[in-house]
N, C-alpha and C positions, 0 to 999 in steps of 0.2 A: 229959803235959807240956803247959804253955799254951805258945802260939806267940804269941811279942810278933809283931803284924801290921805295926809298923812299920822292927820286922827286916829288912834288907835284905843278904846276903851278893854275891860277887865269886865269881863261876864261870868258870875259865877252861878252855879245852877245848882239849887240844896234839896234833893227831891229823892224822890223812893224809887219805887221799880217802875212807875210811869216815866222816868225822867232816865231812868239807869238799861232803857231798854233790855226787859228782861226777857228773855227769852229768845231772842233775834239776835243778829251782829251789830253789834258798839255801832258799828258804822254809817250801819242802816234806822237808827233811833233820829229822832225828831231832834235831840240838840246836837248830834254830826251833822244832821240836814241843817239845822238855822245854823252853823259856824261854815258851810258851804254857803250860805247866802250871805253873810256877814265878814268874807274872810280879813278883811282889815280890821276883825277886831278878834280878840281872844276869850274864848269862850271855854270855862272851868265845868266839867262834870261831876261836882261832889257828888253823887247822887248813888246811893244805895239802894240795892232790893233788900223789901223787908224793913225800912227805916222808917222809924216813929219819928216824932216832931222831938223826944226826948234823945236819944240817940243823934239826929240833928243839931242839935244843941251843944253836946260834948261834943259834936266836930268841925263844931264852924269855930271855936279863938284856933285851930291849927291853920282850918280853912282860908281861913280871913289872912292871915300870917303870911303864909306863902301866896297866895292868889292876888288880895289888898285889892281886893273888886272896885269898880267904877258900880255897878251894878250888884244886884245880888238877888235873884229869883228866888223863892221861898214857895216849895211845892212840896208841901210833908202834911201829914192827918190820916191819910186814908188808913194804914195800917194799926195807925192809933184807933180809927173809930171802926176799921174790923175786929180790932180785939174789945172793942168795948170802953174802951178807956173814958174816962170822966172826962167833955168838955173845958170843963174848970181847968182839970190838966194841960188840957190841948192849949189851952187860951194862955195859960201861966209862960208854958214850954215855947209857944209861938212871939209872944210879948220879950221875954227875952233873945231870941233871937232876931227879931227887928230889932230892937233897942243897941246891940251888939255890932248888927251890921249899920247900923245909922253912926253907935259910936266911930267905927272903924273908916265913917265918910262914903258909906255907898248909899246908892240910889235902892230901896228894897221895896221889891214886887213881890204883891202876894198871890197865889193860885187858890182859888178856892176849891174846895174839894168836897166831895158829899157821899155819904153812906148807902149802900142799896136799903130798897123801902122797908125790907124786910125786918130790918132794925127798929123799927117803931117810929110814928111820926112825932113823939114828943123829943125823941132823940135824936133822931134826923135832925130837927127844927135848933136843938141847943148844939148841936155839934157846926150844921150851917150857920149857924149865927154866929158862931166864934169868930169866922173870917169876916162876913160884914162888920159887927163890933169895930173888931182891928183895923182893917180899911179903916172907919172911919175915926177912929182914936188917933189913929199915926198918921190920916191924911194920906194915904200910898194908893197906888193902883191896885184894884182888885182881880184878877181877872177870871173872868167866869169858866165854870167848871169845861176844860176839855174834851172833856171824855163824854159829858151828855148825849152828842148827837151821834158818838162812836159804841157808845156802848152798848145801844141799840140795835146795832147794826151787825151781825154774827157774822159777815164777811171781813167787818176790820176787827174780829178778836180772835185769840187765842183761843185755844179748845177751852182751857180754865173757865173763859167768859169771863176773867180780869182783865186781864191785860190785853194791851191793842198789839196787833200784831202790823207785820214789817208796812205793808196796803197801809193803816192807818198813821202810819208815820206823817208821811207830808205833809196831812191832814191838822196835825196837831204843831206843824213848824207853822205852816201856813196860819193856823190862831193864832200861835204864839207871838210870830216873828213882829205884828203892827204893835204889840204892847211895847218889845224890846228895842224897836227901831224909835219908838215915843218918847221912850225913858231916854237913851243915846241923844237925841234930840236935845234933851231937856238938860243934859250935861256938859254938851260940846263949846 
């Protein structure tokens, strides 16, 4: 496929403290790195530390407004299922936001995300299964959890043991970036 060079797509990125580079500099976070690899196109940080998939939700019709995404990444749950929060929730609050970003004409990628074990594995198992569900209810890409092979890893995390620190940035542009470069693809 030729790439018209003067192509320009609407990235917008709906995501928590994974996506909001917490703790590190904005600059150094994995979506400054993929809009360094990307720079013909515009890539939107909604992304908050600390954001539920509900909270998400009340800010994507502003989002969507001003931004009007080509694209629209969807990485929010984690904080929903550290607090515990009912799947069903998760699944409700997620549901309407693809259905929002689809009305508004964008491409919606979903991040799957997942609970440390200590959670219980029947919870685990319903809280992961909300994003397979959805993948396959809305037909959208899924893409598998980030943070698996990082989170493992005590050199790319934060003292927390949450969050990846500044080392595991690349790491997670470098997943990212073959989803986002697919969807771009699949628009142009």
């Amino acid at each position: 496929m030729v790439h018209n060079p003067a192509w320009s797509a609407s990235i917008l990125i709906l995501g928590d403290s994974l996506s909001a580079a917490y703790g590190i500099p904005e600059q150094q976070g994995w979506v400054a790195k993929l809009q360094q690899q990307l720079p013909q196109h515009q890539i939107i940080n909604g992304s908050v530390s600390g954001e539920t998939s509900a909270g998400g939700l009340r800010r994507l019709p502003a989002l969507l407004d001003s931004a009007t995404p080509d694209i629209l990444l969807v990485e929010l749950g984690g904080n929903d299922g550290l607090r515990g929060f009912s799947p069903a929730a998760l699944k409700s609050n997620l549901t309407k936001i693809i259905e929002l970003g689809q009305a508004n004409g964008a491409l919606v990628l979903l991040t799957e995300m997942m609970v440390p074990p200590n959670y219980g594995r029947r919870y685990s198992r319903q809280f992961n299964g909300v994003y397979h569900d959805l993948s396959e209810q809305f037909a959208i890409p899924l893409i598998p959890f980030f943070m698996t092979e990082i989170a493992i890893d005590s050199s790319l995390m934060q003292r927390d043991g949450i969050h990846p620190n500044a080392t595991a940035q690349p790491k997670i542009t470098q997943w990212m970036e073959p989803w986002i470069s697919s969807a771009l693809e699949q628009i142009e």
